[in-house]
N, C-alpha and C positions, 0 to 999 in steps of 0.2 A: 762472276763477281758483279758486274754489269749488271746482267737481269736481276740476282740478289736486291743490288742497291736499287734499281728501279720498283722493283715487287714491294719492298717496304716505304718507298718515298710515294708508290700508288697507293698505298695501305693506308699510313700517315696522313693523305689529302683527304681519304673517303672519313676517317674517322676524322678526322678536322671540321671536313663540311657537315658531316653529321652532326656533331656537337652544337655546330655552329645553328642547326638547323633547329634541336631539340629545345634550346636556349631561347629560340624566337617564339616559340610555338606554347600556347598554354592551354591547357586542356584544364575545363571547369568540372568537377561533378560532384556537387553539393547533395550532401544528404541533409533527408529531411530531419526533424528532431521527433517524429513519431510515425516509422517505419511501418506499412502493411504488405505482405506479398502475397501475391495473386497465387503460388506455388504448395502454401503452406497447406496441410489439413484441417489444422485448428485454427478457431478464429482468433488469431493472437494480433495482438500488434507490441513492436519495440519499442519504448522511450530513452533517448539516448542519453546520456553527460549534456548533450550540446540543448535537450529540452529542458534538463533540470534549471540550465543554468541563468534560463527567461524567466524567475520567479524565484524570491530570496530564498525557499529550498534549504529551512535550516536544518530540518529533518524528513522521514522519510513520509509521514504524515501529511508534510508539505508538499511533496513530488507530485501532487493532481491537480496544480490548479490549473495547467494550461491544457489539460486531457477531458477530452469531452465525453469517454466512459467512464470517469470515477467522479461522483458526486462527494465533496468535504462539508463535513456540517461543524459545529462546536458541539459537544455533545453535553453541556451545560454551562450555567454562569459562574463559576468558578471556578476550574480547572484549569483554562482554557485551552482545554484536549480537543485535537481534532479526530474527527470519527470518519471512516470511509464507506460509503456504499457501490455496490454496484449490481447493476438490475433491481435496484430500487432494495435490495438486503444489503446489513447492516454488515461487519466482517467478520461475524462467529461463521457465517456461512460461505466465505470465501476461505481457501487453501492461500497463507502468506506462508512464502518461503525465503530462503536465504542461498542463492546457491543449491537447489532443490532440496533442501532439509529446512523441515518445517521448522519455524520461527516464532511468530504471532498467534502466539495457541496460548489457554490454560491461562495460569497468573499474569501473562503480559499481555491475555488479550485489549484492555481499559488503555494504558498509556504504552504498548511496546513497539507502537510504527515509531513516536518519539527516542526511541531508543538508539535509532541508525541514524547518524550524519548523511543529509545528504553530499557530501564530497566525497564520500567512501563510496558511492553508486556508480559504477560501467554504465549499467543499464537496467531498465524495467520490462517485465514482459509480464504482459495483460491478457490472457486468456478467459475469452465470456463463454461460459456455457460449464460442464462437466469435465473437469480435468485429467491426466495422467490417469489410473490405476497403477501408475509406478511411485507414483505421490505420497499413496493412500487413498483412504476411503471418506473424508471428509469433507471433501470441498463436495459444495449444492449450487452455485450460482458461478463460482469461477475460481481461477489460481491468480495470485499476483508474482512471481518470482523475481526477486534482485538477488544481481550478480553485481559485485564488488570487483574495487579496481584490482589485476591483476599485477603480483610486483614481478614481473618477468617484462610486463610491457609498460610499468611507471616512470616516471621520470624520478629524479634524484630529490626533490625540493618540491613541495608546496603551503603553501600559504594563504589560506584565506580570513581574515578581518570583516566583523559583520555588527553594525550599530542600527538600533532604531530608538524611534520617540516613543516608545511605550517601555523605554531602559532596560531592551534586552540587546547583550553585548554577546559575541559568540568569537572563538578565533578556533583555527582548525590548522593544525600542520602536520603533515605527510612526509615521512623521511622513507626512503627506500635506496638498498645498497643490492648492486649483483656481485655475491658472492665468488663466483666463480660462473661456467658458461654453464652449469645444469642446476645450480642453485642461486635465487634471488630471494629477498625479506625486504618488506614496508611495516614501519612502527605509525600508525595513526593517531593524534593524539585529539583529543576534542573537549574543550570547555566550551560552558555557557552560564548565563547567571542572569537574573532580572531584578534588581539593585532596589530599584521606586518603588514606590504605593502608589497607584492610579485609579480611579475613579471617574471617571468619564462620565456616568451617567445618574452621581451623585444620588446614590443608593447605600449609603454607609460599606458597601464593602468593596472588594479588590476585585476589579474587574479582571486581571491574567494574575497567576501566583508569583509570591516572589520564590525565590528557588535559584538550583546550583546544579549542576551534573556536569560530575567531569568522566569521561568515554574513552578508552584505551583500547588498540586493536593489534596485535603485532603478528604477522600474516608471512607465509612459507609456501616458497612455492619449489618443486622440484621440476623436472624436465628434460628428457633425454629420447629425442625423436629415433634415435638411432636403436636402443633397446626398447623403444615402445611406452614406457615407465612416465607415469607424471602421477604426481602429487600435489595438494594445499594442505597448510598444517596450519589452525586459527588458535589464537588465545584473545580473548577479548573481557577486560571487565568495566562495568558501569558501576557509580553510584548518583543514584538522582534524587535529591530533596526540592520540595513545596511546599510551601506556607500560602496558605489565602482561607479565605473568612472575612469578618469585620474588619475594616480599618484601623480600631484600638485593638484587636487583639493581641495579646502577647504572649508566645507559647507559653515562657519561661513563668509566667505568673496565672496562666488562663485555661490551661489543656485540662480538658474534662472536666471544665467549672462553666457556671449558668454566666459568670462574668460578662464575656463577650464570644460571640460563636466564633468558633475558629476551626485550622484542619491543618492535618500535617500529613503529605504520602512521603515517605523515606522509601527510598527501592534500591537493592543490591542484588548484584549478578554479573555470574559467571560466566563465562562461556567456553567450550572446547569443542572444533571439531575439525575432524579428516577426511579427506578424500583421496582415494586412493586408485589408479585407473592402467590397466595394461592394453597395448592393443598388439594383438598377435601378429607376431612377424611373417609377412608374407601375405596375412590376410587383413586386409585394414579396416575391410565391414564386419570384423568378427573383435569384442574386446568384454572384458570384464570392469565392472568398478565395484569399490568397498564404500559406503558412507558410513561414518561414526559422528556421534555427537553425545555432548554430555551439557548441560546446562544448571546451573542454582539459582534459583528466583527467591529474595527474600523482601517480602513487601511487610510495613507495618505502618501504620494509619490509623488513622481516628475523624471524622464528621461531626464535630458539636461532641455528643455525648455518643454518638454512635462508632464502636470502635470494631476494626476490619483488620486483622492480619493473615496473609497468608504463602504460604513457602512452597514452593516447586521444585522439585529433583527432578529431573527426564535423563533419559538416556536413547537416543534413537541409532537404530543401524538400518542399512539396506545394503542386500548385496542383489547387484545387477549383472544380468550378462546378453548381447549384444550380437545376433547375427543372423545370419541370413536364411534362407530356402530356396535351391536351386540356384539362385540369380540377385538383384541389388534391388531389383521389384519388390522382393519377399523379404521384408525383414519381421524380425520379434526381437521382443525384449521378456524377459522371464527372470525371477528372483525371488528372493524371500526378505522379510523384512518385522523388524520387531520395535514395539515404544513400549516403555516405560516410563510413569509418573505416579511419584508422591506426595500427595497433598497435605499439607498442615495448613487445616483454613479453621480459622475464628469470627463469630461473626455476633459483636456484644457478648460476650464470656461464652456462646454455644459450639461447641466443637464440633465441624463437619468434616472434618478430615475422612482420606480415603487413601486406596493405593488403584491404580488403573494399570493393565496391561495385556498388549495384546500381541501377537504374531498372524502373520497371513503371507499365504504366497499370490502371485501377478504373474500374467500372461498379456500382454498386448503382441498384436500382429497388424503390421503396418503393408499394405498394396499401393505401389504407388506408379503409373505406367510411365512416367518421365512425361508427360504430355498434358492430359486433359481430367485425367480422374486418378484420385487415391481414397484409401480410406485408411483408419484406425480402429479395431475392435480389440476391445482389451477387458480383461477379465480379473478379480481376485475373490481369493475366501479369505477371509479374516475370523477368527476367535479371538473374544474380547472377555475377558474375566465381568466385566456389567451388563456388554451387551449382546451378549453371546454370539454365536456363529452365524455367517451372515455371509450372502457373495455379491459383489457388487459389478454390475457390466457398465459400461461407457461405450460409445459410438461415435466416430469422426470422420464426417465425408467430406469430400472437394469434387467438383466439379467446373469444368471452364468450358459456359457452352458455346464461347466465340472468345474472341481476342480482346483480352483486356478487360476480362470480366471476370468473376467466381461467386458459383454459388456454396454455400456451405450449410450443411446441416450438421447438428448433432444431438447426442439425449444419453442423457445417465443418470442413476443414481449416486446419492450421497446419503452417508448417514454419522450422526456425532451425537455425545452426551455433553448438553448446556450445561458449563458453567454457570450458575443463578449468577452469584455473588459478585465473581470476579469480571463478568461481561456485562454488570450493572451498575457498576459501582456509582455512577450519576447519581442513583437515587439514596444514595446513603444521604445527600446532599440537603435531606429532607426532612419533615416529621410524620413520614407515611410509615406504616405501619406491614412487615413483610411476613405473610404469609402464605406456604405452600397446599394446596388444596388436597393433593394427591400422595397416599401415602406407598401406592404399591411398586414403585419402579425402583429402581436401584442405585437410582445417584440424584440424592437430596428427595428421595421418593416417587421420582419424576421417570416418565419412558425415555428410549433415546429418542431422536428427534430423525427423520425420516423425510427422505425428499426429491421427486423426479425433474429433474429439467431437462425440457425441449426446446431447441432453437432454431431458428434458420438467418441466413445473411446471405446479402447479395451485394458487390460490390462493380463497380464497373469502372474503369479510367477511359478518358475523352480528350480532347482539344478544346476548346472553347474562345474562342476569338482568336486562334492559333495559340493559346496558354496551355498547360495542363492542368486539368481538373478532374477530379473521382465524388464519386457519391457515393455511398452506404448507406444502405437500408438495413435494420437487423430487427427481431423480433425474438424475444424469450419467456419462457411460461415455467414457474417452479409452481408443482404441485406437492402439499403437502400431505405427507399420509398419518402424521404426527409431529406435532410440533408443539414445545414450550413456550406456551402464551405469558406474554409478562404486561397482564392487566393492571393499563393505569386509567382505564375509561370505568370502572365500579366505582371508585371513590377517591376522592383527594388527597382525602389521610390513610389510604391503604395503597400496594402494590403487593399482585395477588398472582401467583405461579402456581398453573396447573396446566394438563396435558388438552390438547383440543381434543374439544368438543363439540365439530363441526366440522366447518370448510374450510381450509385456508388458502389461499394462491397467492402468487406477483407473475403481472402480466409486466410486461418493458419491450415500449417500442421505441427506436433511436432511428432516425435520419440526420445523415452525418454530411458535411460537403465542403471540399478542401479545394482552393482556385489558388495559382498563381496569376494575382493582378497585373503586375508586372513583374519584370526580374527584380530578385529580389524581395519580392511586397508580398507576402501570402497571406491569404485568409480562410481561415475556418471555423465552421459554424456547426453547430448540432440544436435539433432540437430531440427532447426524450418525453415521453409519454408514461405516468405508471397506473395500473390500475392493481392494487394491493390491497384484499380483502381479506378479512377474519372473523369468523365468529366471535365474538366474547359473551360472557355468561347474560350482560346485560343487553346484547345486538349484534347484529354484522356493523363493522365501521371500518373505513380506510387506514391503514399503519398511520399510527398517529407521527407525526411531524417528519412525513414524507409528503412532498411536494408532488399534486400530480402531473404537473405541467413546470417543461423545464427551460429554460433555452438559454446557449454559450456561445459566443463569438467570442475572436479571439483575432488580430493583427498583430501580423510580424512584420520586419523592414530590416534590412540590412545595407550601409553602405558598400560600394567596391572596396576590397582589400588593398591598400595602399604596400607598398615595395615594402615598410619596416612593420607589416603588419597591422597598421592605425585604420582603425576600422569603428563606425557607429553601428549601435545595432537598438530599435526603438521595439517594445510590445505592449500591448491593450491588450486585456482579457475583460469583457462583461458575463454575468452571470445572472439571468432575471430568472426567479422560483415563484410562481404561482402559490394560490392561496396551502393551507398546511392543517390539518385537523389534529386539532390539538385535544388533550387528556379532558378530562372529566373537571371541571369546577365548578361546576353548580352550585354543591352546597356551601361553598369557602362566604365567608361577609362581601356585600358588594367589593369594595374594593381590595381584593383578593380574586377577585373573577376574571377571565379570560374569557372570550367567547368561543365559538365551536371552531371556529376555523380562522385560521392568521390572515393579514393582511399580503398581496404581496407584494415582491420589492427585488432591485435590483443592487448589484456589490462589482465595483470598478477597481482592477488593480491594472498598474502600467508599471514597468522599468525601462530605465536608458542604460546601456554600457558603451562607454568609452574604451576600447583596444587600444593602448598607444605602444603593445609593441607584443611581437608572440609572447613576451614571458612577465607582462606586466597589463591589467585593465581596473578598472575600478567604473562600479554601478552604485543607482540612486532609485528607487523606486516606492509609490505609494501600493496600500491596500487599503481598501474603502474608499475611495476618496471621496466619494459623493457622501461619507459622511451618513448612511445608515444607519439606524440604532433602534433595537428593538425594546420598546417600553414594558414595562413591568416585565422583568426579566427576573428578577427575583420576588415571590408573594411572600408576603408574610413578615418581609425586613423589618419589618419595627417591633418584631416581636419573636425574634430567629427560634425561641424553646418553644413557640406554641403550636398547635396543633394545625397550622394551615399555614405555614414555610414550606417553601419550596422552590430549589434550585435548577430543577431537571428539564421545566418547560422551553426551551429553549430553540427557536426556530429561525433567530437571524443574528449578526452582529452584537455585540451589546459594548464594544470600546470606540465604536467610531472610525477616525481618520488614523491610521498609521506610515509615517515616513521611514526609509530606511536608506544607511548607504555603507557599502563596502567594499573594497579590494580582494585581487585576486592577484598574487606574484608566484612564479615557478623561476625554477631551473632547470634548465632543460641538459 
C-alpha cells in the first residue's frame, strides 16, 4: 500500500513538474503566407488563408496581389474585371481548378475568378510549367488550384464586413455545424454591391460597374478514418448583375438605343459537385477517388448595340486510382475521365452554338528516392468530338544537388479549343468590327490551339546576416505549334481571329528573393522579364499590353503576439511595369491616338490589421495610392456609336486612389 501511495505521489510530481515545465516554454514556428518545398516534384508553391488576408481579397481574382508569379491587369475601362496572367499568358492558357475539378473554363472564363469569395479559400496552389495529365489536357503555361475551407476543420461562426471609397460594400458569413463525429456542413453566404457612380477621371462614364451578387455555398463533408470513406458533397449558386457605360445611362429607358452607351452582364449559376475517396484498408498508399461535377452557366448581356448571350451545361467526372509498384518509391496514378459541354452562344443575333465532348484515359508514374531525386512522367489519350484523338505527355523532375537547394525541370504539352467570344468579351466594349479569317477548323472555323512548354528552376535557401533567405531563379518557353491570334494591331475598327501564320512563343524569366530582415519584418522582391512574340498578318510584334519588364516588392511586419492575442501586422506591396505595346491606332483622328508603346508607372497598395483578440481584428488599407491614372482610357467618349470607340486599350489604373476598411469576427 506504501509503495502503491508512493508510485503515484512520484507519478503526480513528474506530471506536475512537466506541466509545470511545458507552460514556460514556447516554441514559435511561424509559417510563411507563401509556402515552397525544396521536396516537391513540381514547381508549385502554396498561398495560404494567412496570405489572402494582407490584401482586401474580396475575390478570387484578388488573391495575387501580394504573389510575385501572377501578374493582375484590368482587362478593360469598364468592367472593372481583373484578368490573370502567368508566364506572361493570359488564363485561357492556364488549368483554374476548384478542388481539382476544373472551374474557370468555357463561359466563366471573362468574369469567373470573381465568382469565388475570397474567405471561402484554404488555400492556393500555383504550379508553373505543364500540369497533372490527371487534370486534363489543357493547361499550356500552368494549373492554378483552390481548395476551400474544409467544414470538418471550420469553426462555428464567421464574419466578415468589407467597405471602400469607390462604394463597394461586401459582408460574408460562414455558418458550419458538426453533425455528428463522421459528418460536418458550412452554409457560405456572400453579398456584395457597388451603390455610387464614380468618375474619377471625368470621361462621362463609370469608371467600376455598379452591380450586386449575392453567392451561396452549402458544403458536406463525410469522414471516417476507421473505414477508410471520405467525401465532399458542394451546392453552390451565384447571381451577379453589372451596369456601367455612360453616366446618364438608364437601362430601363436606354438598352439597345443610340440614347446613351450603356451595358448590362446579368450571370446565373449553378453548381454541383462530389467527391468521393476510399483508401484501402491495410494499405494506405493504395486508394480510389470518384470526381463528379455538374455546372449551369447562364450569361446574357449587351455592349451598346452589341448583344452576347451565352449558356454553359458541363458535366465533368474523373475516376482515379492510386498505388504503388513494389515499394512507396513507385507510385502511379491511372484513370479515366470524361467532360461534357453545351453551348448556347449568341453573338448580335448569329448563332454559334455547339455541343463539345470528350473521354480520355491517364497514366502518370511518380519515382521518388526519399532523398535527392524524383520525377513525374505521365501520360493521356483523349478523343475529343472537334478535336479529335490526340495524346498528351508531361514531364516533372527534382533534383537537390546539395543542401538547401533544388533544381527542377519540366516540359509538356497542352492543347484546348478558343473560346473567341466568351474569352474576349473586352472588346465587345468597342466599335471594332469581328471577324473570323479561317473557315476550316471546327470551332468557330478555327484549329485547336497547340502548345509545348519547357521550364527549368533553381532555387536555393541561405543565411544572410544569420537571417534566412532563398533566391529563385526560373525560366519558361511556350512554344506554339498553333494558335488563335486575336488581331487588334490590323486596324482600330477591326479585331480579326484566324489560325497562325507563323511563329508564336513567350519566353519568362523570374528572379525571385525572399529575406528575413528582421524577426518578424520580411521582404520580398521579384523581378520577371517577358519576351512574347507573334507573327500577325501585318508584322512580328510583342503581346500587346504585356509589360516586358516587371518588378514587385513587397514588406511584411508583424508585431509579437500579446497573451489576448492583440497583435499589429503592417504590408507594402509596389508593382512598377515597364513600357506596354499597345494595339494599332493609327488611323483613329489625332485625338483618338495612342502611341506604340505605354508609358511606364508604378501602383502602391499597403494595409494595417489590428488583432485585438483571436476572434475579433479589423483592417484599413489603400490601393493606388500614389494615385496613378491612365489617360485616355477610353477613345472615342464623345462619340461612344462611332467608329473609333474603344474600351479594351487598357494598360494601367483608370480610378486612382482607393481606401478600404473592414472587420473580421469568429467564434471559435
Amino acid at each position: 500500500m506504501k509503495k502503491s501511495m508512493l508510485f503515484f505521489t512520484l507519478l503526480f510530481s513528474i506530471v506536475a513538474f512537466s506541466q509545470k515545465e511545458i507552460e514556460e516554454v514556447k516554441i514559435e514556428n511561424k509559417k510563411k503566407g507563401i509556402q515552397k518545398s525544396l521536396k516537391k516534384t513540381t514547381n508549385t508553391s502554396v498561398v495560404s488563408s494567412k496570405e489572402l488576408l494582407k490584401a482586401a481579397c474580396c475575390n478570387l481574382a484578388e488573391s495575387f496581389e501580394t504573389n510575385p508569379s501572377i501578374d493582375v491587369n484590368f482587362s478593360d475601362a469598364l468592367t472593372g474585371t481583373k484578368q490573370i496572367k502567368m508566364l506572361g499568358l493570359t488564363s485561357p492558357y492556364l488549368m483554374i481548378t476548384e478542388e481539382n475539378i476544373p472551374s474557370v473554363r468555357g463561359a466563366s472564363q471573362a468574369y469567373g475568378l470573381s465568382f469565388t469569395p475570397g474567405t471561402w479559400v484554404e488555400s492556393i496552389q500555383i504550379t508553373k510549367g505543364a500540369g497533372s495529365v490527371v487534370n486534363g489536357f489543357e493547361s499550356i503555361s500552368g494549373q492554378i488550384n483552390t481548395e476551400l475551407i474544409k467544414p470538418m476543420n471550420d469553426i462555428p461562426f464567421y464574419l466578415n464586413v468589407y467597405g471602400s471609397t469607390d462604394s463597394r460594400f461586401e459582408v460574408n458569413t460562414h455558418f458550419n455545424k458538426k453533425v455528428s463525429d463522421k459528418w460536418a456542413t458550412s452554409l457560405y453566404v456572400h453579398g456584395n454591391a457597388r451603390v455610387s457612380k464614380n468618375d474619377m477621371n471625368h470621361d462621362h462614364f463609370l469608371d467600376n460597374p455598379l452591380g450586386k451578387q449575392i453567392n451561396l455555398l452549402n458544403r458536406w463533408q463525410y469522414s471516417n478514418p476507421e473505414s477508410g470513406w471520405v467525401s465532399f458533397i458542394n451546392f453552390k449558386f451565384m447571381n451577379d448583375e453589372k451596369q456601367t457605360g455612360e453616366i446618364d445611362f438608364d437601362p430601363n429607358r436606354d438598352k439597345l438605343t443610340t440614347n446613351f452607351w450603356g451595358s448590362e452582364i446579368n450571370t446565373q449559376r449553378f453548381d454541383f459537385s462530389s467527391k468521393v475517396g476510399y483508401v484501402f484498408e491495410d494499405m494506405p498508399y493504395q486508394s480510389i477517388g470518384f470526381q463528379n461535377a455538374f455546372s449551369n452557366h447562364n450569361q446574357e448581356s449587351y455592349f451598346g448595340l452589341n448583344q452576347y448571350n451565352i449558356k454553359q451545361q458541363s458535366y465533368y467526372s474523373n475516376l482515379i486510382f492510386n498505388s504503388i509498384i513494389n515499394n512507396t518509391r513507385n507510385k502511379f496514378a491511372t484513370g479515366l475521365n470524361f467532360t461534357y459541354d453545351k453551348y448556347a452562344e449568341f453573338v448580335t443575333l448569329s448563332n454559334v452554338s455547339r455541343i463539345d465532348n470528350s473521354v480520355g484515359a491517364f497514366f502518370e508514374y511518380t519515382f521518388d528516392d526519399n532523398d535527392k531525386f524524383s520525377y513525374i512522367l505521365g501520360g493521356r489519350f483523349d478523343y475529343h468530338n472537334r478535336l479529335g484523338a490526340f495524346f498528351t505527355p508531361r514531364l516533372h523532375v527534382r533534383y537537390n544537388p546539395w543542401e538547401r537547394s533544388v533544381f527542377r525541370f519540366s516540359a509538356g504539352r497542352g492543347k484546348r479549343a478558343a473560346n473567341i467570344y466568351a474569352e474576349n468579351q473586352n472588346l465587345f466594349g468597342s466599335s471594332r468590327a469581328f471577324s473570323v479569317l479561317d473557315t476550316d477548323g471546327k470551332t468557330y472555323g478555327l484549329n485547336p490551339e497547340i502548345a509545348w512548354n519547357y521550364g527549368v528552376s533553381f532555387t536555393q535557401n541561405f543565411k544572410l546576416f544569420g537571417r534566412n533567405a532563398d533566391a529563385t531563379l526560373d525560366f519558361y518557353r511556350t512554344d506554339f505549334q498553333n494558335q488563335v491570334i486575336v488581331d487588334v494591331m490590323q486596324s482600330p475598327q477591326s479585331v480579326l481571329f484566324y489560325n497562325l501564320r507563323g511563329n508564336s512563343f513567350a519566353n519568362s524569366l523570374q528572379l525571385e528573393f525572399n529575406y528575413e530582415i528582421i524577426k518578424h519584418f520580411n521582404f520580398r522582391a521579384a523581378y520577371k522579364y517577358y519576351d512574347i512574340s507573334t507573327d500577325y498578318l501585318s508584322g512580328n510584334f510583342q503581346r500587346p499590353l504585356q509589360a516586358k519588364h516587371r518588378f514587385f516588392g513587397n514588406l511584411e511586419y508583424e508585431t509579437h503576439i500579446k497573451d489576448k492575442g492583440q497583435q499589429w501586422k503592417f504590408d507594402f506591396t509596389v508593382n512598377w511595369l515597364g513600357r506596354q505595346q499597345l494595339p494599332n491606332t493609327a488611323t483613329n483622328p489625332v485625338e483618338d491616338r495612342l502611341p506604340n508603346f505605354s508609358p511606364s508607372f508604378s501602383v502602391m497598395n499597403t494595409q494595417i490589421t489590428r488583432t485585438f483578440s483571436s476572434t475579433f481584428e479589423m483592417y484599413i488599407g489603400g490601393e493606388n495610392i500614389g494615385n496613378y491614372k491612365q489617360e485616355n482610357a477610353i477613345l472615342g467618349e464623345h462619340n461612344p456609336f462611332g467608329t473609333h470607340f474603344d474600351t479594351s486599350i487598357v494598360y494601367a489604373p483608370i480610378f486612382g486612389q482607393m481606401y478600404y476598411m473592414g472587420l473580421r469576427f469568429k467564434i471559435k
